[in-house]
N, C-alpha and C positions, 0 to 999 in steps of 0.2 A: 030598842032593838030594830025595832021598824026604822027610824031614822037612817041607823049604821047598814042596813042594806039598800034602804035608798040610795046613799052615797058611794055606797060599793057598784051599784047600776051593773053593770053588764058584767061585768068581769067578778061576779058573781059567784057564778060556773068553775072558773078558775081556783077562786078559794075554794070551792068546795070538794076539790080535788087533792088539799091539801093533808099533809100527817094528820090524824088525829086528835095528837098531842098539839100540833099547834092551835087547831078549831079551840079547844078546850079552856087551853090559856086565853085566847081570845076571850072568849065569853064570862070565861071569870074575872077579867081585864073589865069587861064593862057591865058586869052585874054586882062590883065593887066600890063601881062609881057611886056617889048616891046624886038621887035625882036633882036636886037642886046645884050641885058642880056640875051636871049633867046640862042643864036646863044654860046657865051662867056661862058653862065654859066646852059648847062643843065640840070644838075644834080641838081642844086638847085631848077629848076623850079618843074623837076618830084618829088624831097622832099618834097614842097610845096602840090603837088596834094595827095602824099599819105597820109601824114599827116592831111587834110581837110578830107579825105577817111576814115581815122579808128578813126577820134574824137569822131562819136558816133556808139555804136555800132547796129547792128539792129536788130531784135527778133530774125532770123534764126540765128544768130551770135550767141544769148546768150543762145540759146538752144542748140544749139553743141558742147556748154563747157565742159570741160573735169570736171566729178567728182570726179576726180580719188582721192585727197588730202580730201576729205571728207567723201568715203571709207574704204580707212586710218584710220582715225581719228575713226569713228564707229564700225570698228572690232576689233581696241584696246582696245575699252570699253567691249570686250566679246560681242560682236552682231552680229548677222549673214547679211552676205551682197546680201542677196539673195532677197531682195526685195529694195535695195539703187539703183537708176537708176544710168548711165553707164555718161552717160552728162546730163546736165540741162534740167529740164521738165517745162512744164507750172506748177504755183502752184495755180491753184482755188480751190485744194483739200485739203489746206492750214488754218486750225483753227487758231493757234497762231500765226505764223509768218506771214510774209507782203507775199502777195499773188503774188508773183512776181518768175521767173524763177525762179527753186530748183532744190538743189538735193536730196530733202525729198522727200518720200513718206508719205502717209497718217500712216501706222506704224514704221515708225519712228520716226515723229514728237510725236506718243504717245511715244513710248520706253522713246523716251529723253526730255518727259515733266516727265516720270516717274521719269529718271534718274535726272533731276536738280532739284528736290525735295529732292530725298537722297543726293544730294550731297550740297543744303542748311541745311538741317538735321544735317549731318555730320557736317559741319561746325560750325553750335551752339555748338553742343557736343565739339569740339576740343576747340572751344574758350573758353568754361565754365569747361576746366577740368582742370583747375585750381584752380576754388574753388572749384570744388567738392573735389577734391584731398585734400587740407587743412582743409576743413571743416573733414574728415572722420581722416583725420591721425592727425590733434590736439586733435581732439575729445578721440579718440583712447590713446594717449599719456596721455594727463589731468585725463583720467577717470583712466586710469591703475597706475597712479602717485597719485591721491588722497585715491583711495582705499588702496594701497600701504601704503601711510601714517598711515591709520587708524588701518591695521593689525601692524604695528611697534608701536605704542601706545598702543594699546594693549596688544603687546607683552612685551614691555620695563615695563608698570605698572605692570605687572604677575611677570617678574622678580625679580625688585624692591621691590614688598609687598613679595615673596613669601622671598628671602632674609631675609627681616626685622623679618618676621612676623610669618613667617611659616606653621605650621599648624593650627594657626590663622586665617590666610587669605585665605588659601585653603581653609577653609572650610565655608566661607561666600565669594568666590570668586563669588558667581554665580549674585552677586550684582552688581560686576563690569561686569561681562560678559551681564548679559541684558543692563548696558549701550550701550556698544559698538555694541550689535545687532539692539538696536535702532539706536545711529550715523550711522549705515552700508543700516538699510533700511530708514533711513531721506534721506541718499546722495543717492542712488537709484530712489528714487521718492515716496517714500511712504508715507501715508498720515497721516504722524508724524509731530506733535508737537514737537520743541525742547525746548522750554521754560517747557511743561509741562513734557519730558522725563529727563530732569536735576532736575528738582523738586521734580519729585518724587526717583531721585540717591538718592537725598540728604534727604529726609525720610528713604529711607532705612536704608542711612547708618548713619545716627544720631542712628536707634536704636540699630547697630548692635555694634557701637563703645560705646553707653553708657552700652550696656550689657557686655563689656571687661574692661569698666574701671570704674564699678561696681560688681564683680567677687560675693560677698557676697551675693546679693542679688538676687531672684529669680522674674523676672518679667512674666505677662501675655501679652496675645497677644494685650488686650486693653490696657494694662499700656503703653505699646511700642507704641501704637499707640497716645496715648495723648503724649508720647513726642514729636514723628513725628508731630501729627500736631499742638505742637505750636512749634516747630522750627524756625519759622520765627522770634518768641518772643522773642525766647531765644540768639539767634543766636549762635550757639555752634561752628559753624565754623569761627565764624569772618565775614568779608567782602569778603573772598574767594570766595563761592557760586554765588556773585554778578561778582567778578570779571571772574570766570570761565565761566559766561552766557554770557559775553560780546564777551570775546573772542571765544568760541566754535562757538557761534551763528550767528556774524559778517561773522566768515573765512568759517562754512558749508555752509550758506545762498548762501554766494557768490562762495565760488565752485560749492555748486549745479547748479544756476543760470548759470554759465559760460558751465557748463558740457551740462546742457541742450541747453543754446544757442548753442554750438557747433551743436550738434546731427540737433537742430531744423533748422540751419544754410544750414547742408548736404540735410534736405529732402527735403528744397525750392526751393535749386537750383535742386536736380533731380527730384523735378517736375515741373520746368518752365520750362526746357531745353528738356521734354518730349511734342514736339510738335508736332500737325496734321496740314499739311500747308492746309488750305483753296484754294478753286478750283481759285481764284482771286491772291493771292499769288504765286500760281504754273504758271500761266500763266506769269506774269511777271518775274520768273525766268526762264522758259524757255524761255521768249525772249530778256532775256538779256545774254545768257552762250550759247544757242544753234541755236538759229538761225542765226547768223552768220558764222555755221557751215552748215546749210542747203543750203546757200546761196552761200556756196562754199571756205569762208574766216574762216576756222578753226583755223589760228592765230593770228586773232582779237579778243581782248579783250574788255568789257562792259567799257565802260566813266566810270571814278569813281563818278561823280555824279546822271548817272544813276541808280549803283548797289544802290545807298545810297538812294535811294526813293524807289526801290523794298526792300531794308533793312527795312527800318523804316517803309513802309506797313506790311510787314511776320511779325515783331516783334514789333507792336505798342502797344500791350497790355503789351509784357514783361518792354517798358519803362515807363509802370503807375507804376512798383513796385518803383520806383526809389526812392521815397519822404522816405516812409518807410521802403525801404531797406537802404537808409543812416543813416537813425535814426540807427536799428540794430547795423550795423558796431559798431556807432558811440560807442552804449553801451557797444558791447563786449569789446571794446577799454576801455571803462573806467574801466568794471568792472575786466579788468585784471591786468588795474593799481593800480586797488585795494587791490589782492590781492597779489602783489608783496609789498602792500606797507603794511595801516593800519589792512589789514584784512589779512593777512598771515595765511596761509593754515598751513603751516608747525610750524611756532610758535606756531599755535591754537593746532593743533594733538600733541607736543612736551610738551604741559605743561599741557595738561587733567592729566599726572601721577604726577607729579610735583605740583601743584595747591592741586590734593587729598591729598597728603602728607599733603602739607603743612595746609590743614584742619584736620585733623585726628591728628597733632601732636596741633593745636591749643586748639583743642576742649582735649585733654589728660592736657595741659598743665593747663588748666583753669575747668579742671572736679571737683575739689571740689565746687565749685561757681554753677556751670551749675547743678552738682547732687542737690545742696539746693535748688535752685529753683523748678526747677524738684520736688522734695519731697514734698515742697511746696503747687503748683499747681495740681499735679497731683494724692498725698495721699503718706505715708509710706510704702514702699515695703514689702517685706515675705522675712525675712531671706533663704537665700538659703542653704539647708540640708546639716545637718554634716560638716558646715563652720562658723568659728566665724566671729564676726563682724568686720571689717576691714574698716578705713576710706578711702574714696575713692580715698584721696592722696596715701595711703598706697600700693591700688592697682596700680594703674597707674604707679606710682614712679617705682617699679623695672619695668616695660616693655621698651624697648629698643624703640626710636623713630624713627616714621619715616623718612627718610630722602632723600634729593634729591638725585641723581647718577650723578659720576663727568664727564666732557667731554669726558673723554675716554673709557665711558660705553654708550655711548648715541647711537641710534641704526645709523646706516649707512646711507645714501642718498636715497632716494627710486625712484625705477624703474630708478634706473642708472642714476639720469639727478638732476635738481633740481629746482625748483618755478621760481628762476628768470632767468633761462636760459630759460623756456619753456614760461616764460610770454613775454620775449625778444623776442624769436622767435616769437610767435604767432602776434604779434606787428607790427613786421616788415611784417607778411602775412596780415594783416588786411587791411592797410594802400591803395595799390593798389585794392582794391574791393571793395569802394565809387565810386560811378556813373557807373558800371559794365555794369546796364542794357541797360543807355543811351549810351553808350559806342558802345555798342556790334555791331550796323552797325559797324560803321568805324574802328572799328577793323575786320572785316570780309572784309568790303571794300580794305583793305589798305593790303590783300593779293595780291600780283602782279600772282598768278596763277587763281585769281578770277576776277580782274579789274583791266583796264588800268592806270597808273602812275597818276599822279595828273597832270603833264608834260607833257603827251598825249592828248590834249584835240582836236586834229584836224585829227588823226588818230585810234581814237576808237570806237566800234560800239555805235549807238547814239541809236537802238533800230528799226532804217527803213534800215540803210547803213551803211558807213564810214565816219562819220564828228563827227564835234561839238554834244555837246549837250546841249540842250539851255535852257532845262525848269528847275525852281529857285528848289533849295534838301526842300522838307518841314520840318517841325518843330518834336520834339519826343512827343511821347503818341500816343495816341488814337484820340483825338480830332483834333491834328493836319492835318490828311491825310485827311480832309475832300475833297481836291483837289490834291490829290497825281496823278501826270498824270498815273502812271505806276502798283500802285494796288488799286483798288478799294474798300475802305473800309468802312463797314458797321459803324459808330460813332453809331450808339444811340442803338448797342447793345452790353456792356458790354463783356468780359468773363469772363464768372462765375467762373471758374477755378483761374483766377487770383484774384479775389476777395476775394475770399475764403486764397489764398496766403497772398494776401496782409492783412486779420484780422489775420492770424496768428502770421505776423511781428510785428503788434501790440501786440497782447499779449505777446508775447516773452521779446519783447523791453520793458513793461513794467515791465517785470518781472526782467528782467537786471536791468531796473533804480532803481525799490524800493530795487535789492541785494545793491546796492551801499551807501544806507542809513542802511543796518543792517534788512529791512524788507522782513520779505516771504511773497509773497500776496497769496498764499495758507493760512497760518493761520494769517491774518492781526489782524484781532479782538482779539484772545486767545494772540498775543505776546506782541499785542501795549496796553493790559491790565497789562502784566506780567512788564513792564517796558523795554524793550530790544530792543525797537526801536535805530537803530544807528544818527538819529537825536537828540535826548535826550542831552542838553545842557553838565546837568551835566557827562556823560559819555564819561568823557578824561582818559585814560587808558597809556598816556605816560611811565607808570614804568612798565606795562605789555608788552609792547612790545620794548626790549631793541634796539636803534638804531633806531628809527622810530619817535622821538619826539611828543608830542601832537598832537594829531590827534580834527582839527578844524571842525566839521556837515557844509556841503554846503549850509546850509539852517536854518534858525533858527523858529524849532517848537511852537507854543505857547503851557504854560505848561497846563499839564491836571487838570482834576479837581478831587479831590479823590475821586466822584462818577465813575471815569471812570477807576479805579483800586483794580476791586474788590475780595476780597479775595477767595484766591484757595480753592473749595469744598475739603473737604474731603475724602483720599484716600479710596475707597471700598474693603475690603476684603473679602473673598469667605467666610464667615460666618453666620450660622444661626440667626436669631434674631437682632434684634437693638441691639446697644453699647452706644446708648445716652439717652437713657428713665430710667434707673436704676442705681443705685448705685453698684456697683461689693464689694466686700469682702475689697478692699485693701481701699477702705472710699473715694468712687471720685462721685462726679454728675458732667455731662457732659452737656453743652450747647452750639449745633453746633452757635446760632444761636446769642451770647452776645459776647458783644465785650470785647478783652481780656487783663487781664491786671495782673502783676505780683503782691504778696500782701504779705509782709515779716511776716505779722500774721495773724495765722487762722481764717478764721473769725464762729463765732457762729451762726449756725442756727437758730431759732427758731422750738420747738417742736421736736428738733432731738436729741436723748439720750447719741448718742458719738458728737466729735467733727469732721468735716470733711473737708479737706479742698478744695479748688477750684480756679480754672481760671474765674473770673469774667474782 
């Protein structure tokens, strides 16, 4: 005994100041030895007593610790260290962390609750800037590649008729140009009809092509106009018109729809990833990142099951988008498959000039048949001055046809890339941003600068110390946290912010699924009258779209009834007076409102002195 305080020498005092409990075990420690191990093997015995001596340690011990590495760690964050205590202090002035010896202060523990909020902030932001990024540079690409396309169809028609036609078509050029000013504000978002902006092309230009390939004759604005509107009767263009709706309307629908999911896609994710952490949230983060630093162990890292309960707490509302954000995806996914396949963008923009040709040469080709009708129904024209009469194969006959433009005229790729390269790409980004939200802890988790390996389960901070951590990770959403040990989360009150989110994804999504049938739910009623539903049994367009085989509707529509396709009013012109209550000079009575029908002889009025004829 005498030896063992020799060797203790000064520091004596010091034990003597120890627990009780520990003196006690001491001395039964070496009043167990017996004298001859004693004697044999000193040095083990006085090992034996030091080691019973520093097992535990005792208050004045652990307030004298050096804070020196926790110091460190706080001035590198840019913080001044002028209020960090020097060794370990009592902590009862301790809000978040475990109130136990620190080397916090009471502002510091704010500093770096402030800081593990920006630095869980930051971290959504980094893990979500990858959709952002896709969403903005597809969107960017798609938009600047469709519009693209619709200036080169426009351009390539201008060329081709002005070739043909020359000053001909210059000078009713403005027919085709309000086409295209409508295709340009349809695919913008504007609250065009395309069913009724091709309808009324195709009035136009029925009358401008019957006044060329009727030269002799002098027509008025209402004669022009009874042709326009029984055009449908007559059909001067053939089956073109039909087939031109199909395609146009199919491939704008579904770029519009894609362009806008894109855009809509960008502004969801920057504003779910725009978040205010709740004072419940900030506490669990700072007690998982920083008070482990307070406590003097700055390179202990948070259990990974711990960060993943303070995860799924911060962001339990972001994983309610989850149902409806896969839907989205799933749409854009389809509707891009679409339009690489049946709905092609670029086919559709490539044969609007091609398509009108081939109407305008139709209706040239069959204008003796169409003008008798016409005369017909609509009365005998007015010779046109100081021109003989000419039939109206006569005129047509010498004008040169229109015609399509061979592969080596066709306008170039637009905006450098092409449909299926950009459908391909966007496909392959799509793919990885299902389940994004549910995701988003453990991807945050599963940084090793934010929590401990999955591997570390017995040396990373558990939230009190250094050990395990034992409480089960709860389930994603909202409802799940109801017993989240580690943030406290209010369940029975929604965020209204995410709500609001998530009816967006709905509408959107819906607006994807009906692009993939051909319909705009902007004008559902005015198109699914017009017939140009993409569900429509009878509308397989296999020889319109070369390489792409019959295109099969996902679904089979039941047919409509012909109450529910009802015929197009009448175009209105800037003109004074009614056009349908009188007879005009050229021998016509009009009746918006009887149903029409073609009649190879005139039929006789009763009580009328000429003969007149009519559309009955």
């Amino acid at each position: 005994m005498h030896l063992f305080i020799a060797l203790i020498g000064e520091n004596y005092d010091s034990f003597k100041r120890l627990r009780i409990w520990d003196t006690v075990f001491t001395f039964a420690c070496i009043q167990t030895a017996h004298s001859f191990i004693f004697k044999r093997y000193p040095l083990l015995v006085l090992l034996c007593a030091v080691c019973s001596l520093s097992g535990s340690r005792s208050p004045v011990a652990s307030a004298g610790r050096s804070c020196a590495d926790t110091r460190q760690v706080y001035a590198e964050k840019g913080y001044s260290t002028g209020t960090a205590p020097v060794t370990q202090i009592s902590g009862e002035h301790l809000r978040l962390c475990p109130q136990d010896y620190t080397c916090c202060s009471s502002q510091m523990e704010e500093t770096l609750a402030l800081q593990s909020e920006r630095d869980f902030l930051k971290a959504v932001e980094e893990n979500s800037q990858f959709l952002l990024t896709t969403f903005t540079q597809r969107h960017r690409r798609f938009d600047e590649f469709f519009r693209e396309l619709i200036e080169l169809s426009e351009k390539s028609m201008n060329q081709m008729f002005t070739k043909t036609y020359g000053r001909l078509f210059t000078q009713n050029a403005h027919v085709f140009q309000e086409l295209f000013v409508e295709l340009r504000r349809y695919y913008s978002g504007g609250s065009v009809s395309l069913s009724e902006v091709l309808s009324d092309f195709w009035s136009r230009l029925v009358e401008r092509v019957f006044s060329l390939v009727n030269p002799q004759y002098q027509f008025s604005e209402d004669y022009l106009e009874c042709v326009s509107k029984h055009a449908e009767q007559l059909q001067p263009f053939g089956d073109v018109p039909r087939r031109l709706r199909v395609q146009v309307m199919r491939a704008f629908i579904a770029a519009r729809a894609l362009s806008q999911g894109l855009a809509t896609g960008r502004d969801i994710v920057n504003k779910a990833t725009k978040l205010t952490a709740e004072s419940e949230c900030v506490r669990g983060l700072m007690r998982q990142w920083y008070c482990p630093l307070c406590r003097g162990m700055p390179s202990v890292r948070p259990c990974h099951s711990l960060c993943l309960n303070v995860m799924k707490g911060c962001l339990a509302n972001q994983a309610d988008l989850e149902t409806e954000w896969n839907n989205f995806i799933d749409a854009l996914y389809q509707v891009s498959e679409k339009l690489e396949g049946p709905f092609n963008m670029e086919l559709a923009a490539d044969s609007i000039s091609v398509k009108v040709s081939e109407a305008i040469m139709h209706m040239q080709e069959n204008s003796v048949t169409i003008s008798t009708k016409v005369f017909q129904g609509c009365g005998s024209p007015r010779p046109a001055p100081g021109r003989s009469k000419r039939s109206p194969k006569a005129s047509g006959g010498n004008r040169r046809p229109f015609r399509t433009y061979t592969p080596e005229e066709k306008p170039t790729t637009a905006a450098g890339t092409n449909l299926d390269r950009l459908v391909t790409e966007l496909k392959e980004r799509l793919r990885p941003m299902r389940g994004f939200w549910v995701s988003l802890p453990h991807t945050i988790c599963n940084d090793e600068r934010i929590a401990a390996d999955v591997t570390n389960e017995d040396r990373c901070w558990n939230g009190q110390t250094r050990g395990r951590y034992l409480p089960d990770v709860m389930g994603d959403g909202l409802a799940s946290q109801i017993n989240n040990p580690e943030v406290e989360v209010d369940i029975s009150r929604p965020d209204v912010r995410t709500r609001q989110l998530i009816m967006e994804l709905r509408v959107v999504t819906n607006k994807l699924k009906n692009a993939q049938t051909g319909q705009d739910m902007d004008f559902m009623d005015s198109e699914e009258g017009s017939g140009s539903g993409g569900g429509d049994d009878g509308e397989r367009y296999n020889d319109d779209w070369p390489g792409h085989g019959p295109y099969s509707p996902p679904y089979n529509k039941p047919p409509r009834s012909p109450a529910s396709n009802p015929a197009k009013p009448p175009r209105v012109r800037e003109r004074n007076g009614s056009k349908w209550n009188k007879n005009n000079g050229q021998g016509r009575i009009k009746s918006a409102t009887s149903k029409l029908s073609f009649s190879p002889v005139p039929l006789l009025l009763p009580f009328m002195v000429t003969v007149a004829p009519m559309w009955r």
